[in-house]
N, CA, C and O atoms as a DFTB+ gen file, in Angstrom:
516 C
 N C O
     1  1      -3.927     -10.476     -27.359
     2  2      -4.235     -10.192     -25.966
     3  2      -5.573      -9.470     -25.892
     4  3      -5.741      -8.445     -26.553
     5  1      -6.591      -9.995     -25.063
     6  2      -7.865      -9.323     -25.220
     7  2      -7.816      -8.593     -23.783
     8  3      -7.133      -8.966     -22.829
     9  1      -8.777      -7.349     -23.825
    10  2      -8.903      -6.740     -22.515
    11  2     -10.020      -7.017     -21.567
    12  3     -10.843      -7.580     -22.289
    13  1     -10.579      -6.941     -20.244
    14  2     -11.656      -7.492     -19.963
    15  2     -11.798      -5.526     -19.522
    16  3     -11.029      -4.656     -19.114
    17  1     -13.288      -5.623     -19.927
    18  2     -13.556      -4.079     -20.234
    19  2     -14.605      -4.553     -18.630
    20  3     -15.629      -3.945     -18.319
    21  1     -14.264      -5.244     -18.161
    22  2     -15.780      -5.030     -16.360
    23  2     -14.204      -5.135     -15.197
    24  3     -14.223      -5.463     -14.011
    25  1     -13.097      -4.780     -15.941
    26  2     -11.570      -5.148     -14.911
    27  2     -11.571      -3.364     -14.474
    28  3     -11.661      -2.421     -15.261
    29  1     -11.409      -3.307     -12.647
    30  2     -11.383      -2.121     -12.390
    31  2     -10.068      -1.585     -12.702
    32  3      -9.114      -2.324     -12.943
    33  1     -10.005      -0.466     -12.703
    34  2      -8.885       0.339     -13.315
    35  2      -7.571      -0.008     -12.243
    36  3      -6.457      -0.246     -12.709
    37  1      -7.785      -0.009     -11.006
    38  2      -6.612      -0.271     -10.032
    39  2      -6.072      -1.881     -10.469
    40  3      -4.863      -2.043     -10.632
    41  1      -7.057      -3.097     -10.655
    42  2      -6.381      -4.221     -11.688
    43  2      -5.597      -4.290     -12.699
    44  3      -4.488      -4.824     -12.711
    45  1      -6.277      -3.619     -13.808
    46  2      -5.990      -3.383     -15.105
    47  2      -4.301      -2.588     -14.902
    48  3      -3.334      -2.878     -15.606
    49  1      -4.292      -1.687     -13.914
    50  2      -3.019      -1.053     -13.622
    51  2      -2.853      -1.082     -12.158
    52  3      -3.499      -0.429     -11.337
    53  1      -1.524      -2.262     -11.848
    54  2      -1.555      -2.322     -10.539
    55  2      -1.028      -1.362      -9.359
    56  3      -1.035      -1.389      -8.128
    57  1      -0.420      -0.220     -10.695
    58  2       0.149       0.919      -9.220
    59  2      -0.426       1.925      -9.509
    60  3       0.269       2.936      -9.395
    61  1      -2.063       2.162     -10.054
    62  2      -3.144       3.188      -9.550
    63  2      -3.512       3.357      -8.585
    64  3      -4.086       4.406      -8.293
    65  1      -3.301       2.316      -7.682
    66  2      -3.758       3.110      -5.805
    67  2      -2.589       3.196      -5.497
    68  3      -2.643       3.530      -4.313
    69  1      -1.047       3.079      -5.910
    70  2      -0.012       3.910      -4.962
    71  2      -0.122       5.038      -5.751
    72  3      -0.453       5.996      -5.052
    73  1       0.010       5.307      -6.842
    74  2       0.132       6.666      -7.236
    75  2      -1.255       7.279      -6.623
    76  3      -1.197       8.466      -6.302
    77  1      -2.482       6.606      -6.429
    78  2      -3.247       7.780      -5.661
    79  2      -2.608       7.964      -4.407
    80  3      -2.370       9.102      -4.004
    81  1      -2.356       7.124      -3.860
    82  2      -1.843       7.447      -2.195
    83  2      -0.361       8.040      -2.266
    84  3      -0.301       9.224      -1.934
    85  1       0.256       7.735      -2.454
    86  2       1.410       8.223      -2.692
    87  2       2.112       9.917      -3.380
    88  3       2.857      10.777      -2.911
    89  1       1.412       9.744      -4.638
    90  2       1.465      11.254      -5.073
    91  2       0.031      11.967      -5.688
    92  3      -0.221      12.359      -6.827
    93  1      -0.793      11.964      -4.447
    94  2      -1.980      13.037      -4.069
    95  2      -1.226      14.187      -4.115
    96  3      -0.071      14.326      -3.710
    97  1      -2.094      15.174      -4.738
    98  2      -1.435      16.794      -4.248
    99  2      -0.946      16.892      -3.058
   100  3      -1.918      17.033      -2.315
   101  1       0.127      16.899      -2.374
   102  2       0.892      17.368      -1.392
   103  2       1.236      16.759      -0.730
   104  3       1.417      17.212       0.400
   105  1       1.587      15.163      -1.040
   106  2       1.560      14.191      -0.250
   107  2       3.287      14.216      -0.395
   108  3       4.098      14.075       0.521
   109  1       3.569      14.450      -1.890
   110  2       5.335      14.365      -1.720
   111  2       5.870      15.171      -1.335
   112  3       7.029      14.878      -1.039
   113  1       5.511      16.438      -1.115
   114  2       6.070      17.570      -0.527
   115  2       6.118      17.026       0.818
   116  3       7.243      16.643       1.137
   117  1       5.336      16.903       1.577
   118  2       5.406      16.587       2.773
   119  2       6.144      15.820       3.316
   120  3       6.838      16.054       4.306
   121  1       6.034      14.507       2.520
   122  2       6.975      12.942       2.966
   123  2       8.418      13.734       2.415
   124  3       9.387      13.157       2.908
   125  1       8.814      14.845       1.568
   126  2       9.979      14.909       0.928
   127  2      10.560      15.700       2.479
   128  3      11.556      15.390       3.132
   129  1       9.650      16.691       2.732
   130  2       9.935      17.523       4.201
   131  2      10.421      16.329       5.157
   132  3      11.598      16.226       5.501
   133  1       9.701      15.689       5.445
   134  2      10.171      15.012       6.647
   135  2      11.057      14.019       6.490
   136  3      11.705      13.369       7.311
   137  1      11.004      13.996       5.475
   138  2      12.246      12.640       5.203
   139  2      13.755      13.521       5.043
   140  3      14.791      12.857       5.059
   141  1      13.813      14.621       4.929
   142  2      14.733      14.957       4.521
   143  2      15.167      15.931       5.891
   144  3      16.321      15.972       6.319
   145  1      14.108      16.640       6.440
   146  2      14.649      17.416       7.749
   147  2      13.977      16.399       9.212
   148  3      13.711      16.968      10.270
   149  1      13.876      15.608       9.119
   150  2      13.346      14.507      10.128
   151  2      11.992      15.286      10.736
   152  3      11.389      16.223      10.213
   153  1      11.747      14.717      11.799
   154  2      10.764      15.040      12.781
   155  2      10.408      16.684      13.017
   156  3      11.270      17.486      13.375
   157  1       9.046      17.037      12.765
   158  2       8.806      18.765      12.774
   159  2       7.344      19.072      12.957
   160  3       6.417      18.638      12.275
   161  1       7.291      19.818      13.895
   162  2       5.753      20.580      14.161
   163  2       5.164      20.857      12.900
   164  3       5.619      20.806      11.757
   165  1       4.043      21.164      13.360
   166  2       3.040      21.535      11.941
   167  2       3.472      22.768      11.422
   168  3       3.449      22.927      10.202
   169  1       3.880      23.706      12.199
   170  2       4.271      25.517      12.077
   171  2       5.665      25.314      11.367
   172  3       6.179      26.323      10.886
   173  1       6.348      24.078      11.249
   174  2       8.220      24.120      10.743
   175  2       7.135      23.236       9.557
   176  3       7.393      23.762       8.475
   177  1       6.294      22.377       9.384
   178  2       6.006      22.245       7.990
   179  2       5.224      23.324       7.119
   180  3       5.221      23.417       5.892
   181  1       4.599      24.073       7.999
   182  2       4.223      24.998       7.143
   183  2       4.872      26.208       6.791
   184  3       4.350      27.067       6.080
   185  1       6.451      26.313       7.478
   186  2       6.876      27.109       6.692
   187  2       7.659      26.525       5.777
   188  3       7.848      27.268       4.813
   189  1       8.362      25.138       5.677
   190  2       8.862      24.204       4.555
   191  2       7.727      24.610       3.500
   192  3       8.098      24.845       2.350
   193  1       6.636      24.689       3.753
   194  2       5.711      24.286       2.351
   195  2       4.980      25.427       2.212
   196  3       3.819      25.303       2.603
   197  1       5.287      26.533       1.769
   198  2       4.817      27.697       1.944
   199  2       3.875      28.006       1.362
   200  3       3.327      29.068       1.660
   201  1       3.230      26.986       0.076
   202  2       1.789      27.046      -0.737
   203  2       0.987      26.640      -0.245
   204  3      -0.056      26.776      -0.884
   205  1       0.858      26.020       0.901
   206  2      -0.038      25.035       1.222
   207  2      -0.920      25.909       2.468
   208  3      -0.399      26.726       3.226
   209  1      -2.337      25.524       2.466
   210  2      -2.699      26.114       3.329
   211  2      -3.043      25.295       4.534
   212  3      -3.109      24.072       4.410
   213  1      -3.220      25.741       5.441
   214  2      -2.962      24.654       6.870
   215  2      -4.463      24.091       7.212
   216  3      -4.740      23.729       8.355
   217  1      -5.116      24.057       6.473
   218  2      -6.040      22.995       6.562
   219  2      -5.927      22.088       5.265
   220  3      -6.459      20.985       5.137
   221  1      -5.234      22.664       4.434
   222  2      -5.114      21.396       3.800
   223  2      -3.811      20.364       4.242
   224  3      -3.656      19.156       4.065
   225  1      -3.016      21.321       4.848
   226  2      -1.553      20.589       5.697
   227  2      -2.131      19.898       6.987
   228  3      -1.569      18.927       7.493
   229  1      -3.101      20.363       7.410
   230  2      -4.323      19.544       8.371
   231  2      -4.528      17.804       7.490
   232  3      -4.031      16.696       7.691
   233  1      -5.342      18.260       6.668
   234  2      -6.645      17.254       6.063
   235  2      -4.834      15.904       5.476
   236  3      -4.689      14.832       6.063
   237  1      -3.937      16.305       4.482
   238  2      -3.138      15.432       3.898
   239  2      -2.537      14.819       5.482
   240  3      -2.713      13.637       5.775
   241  1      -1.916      15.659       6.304
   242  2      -0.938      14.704       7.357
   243  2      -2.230      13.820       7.882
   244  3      -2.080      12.708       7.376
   245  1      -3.163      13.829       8.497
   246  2      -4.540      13.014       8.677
   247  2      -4.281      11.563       7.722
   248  3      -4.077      10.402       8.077
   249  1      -4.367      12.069       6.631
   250  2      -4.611      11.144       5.578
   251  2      -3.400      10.293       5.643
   252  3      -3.533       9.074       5.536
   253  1      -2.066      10.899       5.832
   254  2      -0.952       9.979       5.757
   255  2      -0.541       9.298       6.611
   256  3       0.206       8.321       6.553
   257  1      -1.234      10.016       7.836
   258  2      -1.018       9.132       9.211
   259  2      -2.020       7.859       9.337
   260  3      -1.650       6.751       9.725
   261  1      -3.429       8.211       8.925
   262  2      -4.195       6.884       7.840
   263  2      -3.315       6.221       7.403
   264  3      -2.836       5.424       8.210
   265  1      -2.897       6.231       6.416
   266  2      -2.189       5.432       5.615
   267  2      -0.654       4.629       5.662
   268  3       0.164       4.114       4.899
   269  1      -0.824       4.841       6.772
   270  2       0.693       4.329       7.812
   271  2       2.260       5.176       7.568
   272  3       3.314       4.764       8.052
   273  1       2.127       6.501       6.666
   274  2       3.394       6.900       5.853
   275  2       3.354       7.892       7.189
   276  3       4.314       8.663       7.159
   277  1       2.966       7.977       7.719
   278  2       3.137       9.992       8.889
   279  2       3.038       9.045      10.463
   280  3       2.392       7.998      10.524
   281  1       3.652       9.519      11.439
   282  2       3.608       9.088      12.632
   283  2       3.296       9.943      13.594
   284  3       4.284      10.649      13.799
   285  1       2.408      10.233      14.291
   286  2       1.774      11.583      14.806
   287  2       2.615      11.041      16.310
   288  3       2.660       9.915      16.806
   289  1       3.118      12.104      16.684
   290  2       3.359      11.488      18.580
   291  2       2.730      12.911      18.852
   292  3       3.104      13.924      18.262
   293  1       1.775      12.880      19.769
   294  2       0.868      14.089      20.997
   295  2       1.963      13.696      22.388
   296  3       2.265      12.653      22.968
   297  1       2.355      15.218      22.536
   298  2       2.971      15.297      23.914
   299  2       2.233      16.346      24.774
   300  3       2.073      17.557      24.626
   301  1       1.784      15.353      25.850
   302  2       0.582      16.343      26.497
   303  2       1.300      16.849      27.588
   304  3       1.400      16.151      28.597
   305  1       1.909      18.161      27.527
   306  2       2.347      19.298      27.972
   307  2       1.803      20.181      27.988
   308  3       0.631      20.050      27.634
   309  1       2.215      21.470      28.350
   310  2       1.320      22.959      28.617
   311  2       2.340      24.106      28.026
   312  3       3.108      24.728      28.759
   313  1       2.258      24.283      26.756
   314  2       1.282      24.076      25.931
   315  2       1.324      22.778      25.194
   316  3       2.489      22.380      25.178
   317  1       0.355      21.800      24.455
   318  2       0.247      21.018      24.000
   319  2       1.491      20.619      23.036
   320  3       1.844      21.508      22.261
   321  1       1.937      19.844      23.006
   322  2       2.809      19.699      21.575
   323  2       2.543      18.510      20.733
   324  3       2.192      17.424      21.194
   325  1       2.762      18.813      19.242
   326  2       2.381      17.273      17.579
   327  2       3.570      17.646      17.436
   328  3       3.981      18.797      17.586
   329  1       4.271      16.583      17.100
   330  2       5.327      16.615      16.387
   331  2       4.694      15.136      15.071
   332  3       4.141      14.063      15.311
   333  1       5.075      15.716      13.872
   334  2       5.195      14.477      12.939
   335  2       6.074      14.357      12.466
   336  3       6.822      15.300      12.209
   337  1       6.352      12.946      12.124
   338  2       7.789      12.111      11.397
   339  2       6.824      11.267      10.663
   340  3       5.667      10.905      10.875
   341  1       8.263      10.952       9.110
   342  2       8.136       9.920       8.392
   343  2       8.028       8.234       8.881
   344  3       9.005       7.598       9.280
   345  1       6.804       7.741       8.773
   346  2       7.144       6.482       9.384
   347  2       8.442       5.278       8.436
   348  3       9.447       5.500       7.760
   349  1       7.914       4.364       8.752
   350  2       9.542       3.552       8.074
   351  2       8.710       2.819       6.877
   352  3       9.347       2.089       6.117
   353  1       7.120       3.012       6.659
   354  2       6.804       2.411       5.303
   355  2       6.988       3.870       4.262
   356  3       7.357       3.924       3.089
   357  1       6.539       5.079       5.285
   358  2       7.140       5.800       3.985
   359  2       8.442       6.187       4.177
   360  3       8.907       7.062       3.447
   361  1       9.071       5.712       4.988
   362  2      10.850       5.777       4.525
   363  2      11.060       4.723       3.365
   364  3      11.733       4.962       2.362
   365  1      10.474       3.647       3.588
   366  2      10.531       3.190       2.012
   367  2      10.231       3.683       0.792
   368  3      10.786       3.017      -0.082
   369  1       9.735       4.366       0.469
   370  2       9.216       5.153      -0.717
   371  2      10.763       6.195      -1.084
   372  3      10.821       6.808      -2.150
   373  1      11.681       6.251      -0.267
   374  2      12.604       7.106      -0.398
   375  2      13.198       6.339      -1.807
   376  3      13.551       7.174      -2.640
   377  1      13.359       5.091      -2.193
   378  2      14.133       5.241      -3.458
   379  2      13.015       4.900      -4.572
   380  3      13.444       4.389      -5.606
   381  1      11.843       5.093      -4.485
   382  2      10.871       5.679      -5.801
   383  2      11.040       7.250      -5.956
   384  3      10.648       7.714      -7.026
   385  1      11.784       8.469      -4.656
   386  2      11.335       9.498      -5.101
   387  2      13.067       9.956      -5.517
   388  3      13.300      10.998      -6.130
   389  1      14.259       8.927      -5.037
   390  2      15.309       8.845      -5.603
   391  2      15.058       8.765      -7.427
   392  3      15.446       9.709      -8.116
   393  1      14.676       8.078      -7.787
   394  2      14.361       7.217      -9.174
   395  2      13.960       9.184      -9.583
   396  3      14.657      10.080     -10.062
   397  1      12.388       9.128      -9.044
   398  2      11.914      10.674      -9.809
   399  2      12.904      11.280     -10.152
   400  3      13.290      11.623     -11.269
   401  1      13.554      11.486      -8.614
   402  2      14.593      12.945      -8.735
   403  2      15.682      12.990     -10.001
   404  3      15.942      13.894     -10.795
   405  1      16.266      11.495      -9.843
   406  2      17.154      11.289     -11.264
   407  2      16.483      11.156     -12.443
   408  3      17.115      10.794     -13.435
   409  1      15.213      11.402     -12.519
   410  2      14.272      11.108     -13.714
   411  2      14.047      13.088     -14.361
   412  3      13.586      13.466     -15.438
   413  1      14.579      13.924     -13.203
   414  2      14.430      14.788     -13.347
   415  2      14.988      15.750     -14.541
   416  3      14.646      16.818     -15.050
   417  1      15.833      14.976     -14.682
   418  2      17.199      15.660     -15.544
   419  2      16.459      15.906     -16.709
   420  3      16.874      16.701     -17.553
   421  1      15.085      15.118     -16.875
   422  2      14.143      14.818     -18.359
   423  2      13.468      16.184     -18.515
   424  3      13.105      16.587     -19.621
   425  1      13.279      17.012     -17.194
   426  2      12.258      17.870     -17.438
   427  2      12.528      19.295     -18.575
   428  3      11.662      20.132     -18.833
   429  1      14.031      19.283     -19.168
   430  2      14.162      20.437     -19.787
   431  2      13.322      19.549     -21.713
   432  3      12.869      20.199     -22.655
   433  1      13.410      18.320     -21.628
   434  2      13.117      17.837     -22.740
   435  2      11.887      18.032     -23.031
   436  3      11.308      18.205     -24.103
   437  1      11.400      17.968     -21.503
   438  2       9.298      17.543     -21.564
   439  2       9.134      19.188     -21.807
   440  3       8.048      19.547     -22.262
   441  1       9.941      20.009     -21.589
   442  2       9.469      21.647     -21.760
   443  2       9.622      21.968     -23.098
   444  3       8.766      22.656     -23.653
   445  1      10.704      21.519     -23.757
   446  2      11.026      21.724     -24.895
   447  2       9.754      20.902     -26.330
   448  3       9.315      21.450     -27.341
   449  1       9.491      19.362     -25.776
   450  2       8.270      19.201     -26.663
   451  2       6.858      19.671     -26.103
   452  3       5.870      19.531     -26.824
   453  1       6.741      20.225     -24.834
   454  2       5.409      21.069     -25.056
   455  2       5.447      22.314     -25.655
   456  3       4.416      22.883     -26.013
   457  1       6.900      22.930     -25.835
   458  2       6.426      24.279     -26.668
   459  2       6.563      23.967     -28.007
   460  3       6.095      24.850     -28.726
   461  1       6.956      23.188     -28.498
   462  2       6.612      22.575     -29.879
   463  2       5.844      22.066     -30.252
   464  3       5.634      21.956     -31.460
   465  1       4.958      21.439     -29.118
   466  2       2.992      20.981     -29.259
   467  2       2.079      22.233     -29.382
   468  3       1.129      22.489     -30.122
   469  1       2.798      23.021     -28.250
   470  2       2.195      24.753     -28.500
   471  2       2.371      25.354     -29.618
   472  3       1.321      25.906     -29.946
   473  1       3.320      25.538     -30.474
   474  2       3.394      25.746     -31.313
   475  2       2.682      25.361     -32.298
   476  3       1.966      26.116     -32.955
   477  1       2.850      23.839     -32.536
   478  2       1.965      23.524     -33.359
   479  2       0.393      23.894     -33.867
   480  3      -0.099      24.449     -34.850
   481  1      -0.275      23.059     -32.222
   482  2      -1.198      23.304     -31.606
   483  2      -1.747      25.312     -32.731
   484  3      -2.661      25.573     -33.513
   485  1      -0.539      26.200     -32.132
   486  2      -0.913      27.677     -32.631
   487  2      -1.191      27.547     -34.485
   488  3      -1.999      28.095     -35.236
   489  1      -0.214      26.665     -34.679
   490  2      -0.204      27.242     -36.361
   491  2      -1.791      26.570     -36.872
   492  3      -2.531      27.149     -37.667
   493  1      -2.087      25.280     -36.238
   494  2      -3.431      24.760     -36.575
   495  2      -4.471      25.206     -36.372
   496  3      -5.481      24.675     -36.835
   497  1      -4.519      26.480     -35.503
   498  2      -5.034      27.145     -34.964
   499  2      -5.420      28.586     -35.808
   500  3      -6.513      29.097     -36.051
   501  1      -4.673      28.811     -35.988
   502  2      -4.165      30.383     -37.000
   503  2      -4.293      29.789     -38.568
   504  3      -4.269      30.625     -39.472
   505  1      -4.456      28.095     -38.979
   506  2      -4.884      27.993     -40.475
   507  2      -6.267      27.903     -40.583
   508  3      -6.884      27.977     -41.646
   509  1      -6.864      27.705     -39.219
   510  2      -8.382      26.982     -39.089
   511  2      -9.474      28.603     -39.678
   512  3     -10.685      28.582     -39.902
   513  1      -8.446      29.956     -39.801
   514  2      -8.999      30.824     -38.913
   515  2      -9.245      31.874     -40.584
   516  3      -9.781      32.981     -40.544
């Protein structure tokens, strides 16, 4: 099997633009928020997501409402009201983040061989020396 080295990387691997769109920094937190507590102001996502700072909870819902996964409804009242919801392409994504979640059970293993890479990593470290 030969490779063609002028093939862009999103070819060569066909789910490099969902994993960019999809799991960008804070993109699953968000779709996980709304998919899971439905429809919520920006102030009920930002206290769901309590790391995040609200321009970047600005700049990602933007981006996802781009990208057809966020559904912005403006209710022009006094005072103004956004409410956002999961749209129904990213309600589809609900059983890729099913799959993760049961993929989760892996994470005491992936902890266990990085402190044994650390380890290592130390003793090669401490013979170099």
């Amino acid at each position: 099997m030969t490779q063609n080295t002028d093939e862009a990387p999103e070819q060569a691997c066909p789910i490099a633009p969902v994993v960019d769109i999809v799991f960008s920094r804070w993109t699953t937190p968000i779709l996980w928020a709304l998919n899971e507590f439905g429809r919520q102001r920006f102030v009920e996502l930002e206290r769901r997501i309590t790391t995040i700072t609200p321009k970047v909870l600005t700049q990602r819902l933007r981006q996802l409402e781009r990208d057809g996964l966020v559904v912005r409804t403006y209710h022009a009242e006094v005072p103004p009201r956004v409410e956002y919801e999961i749209s129904e392409l990213g309600r589809s994504l609900s059983t890729v983040f099913a799959s993760l979640a049961e993929w989760s059970v892996n994470l005491a293993e992936v902890e266990r061989a990085r402190l044994a890479y650390d380890g290592r990593a130390a003793v090669r470290r401490s013979s170099r020396n």
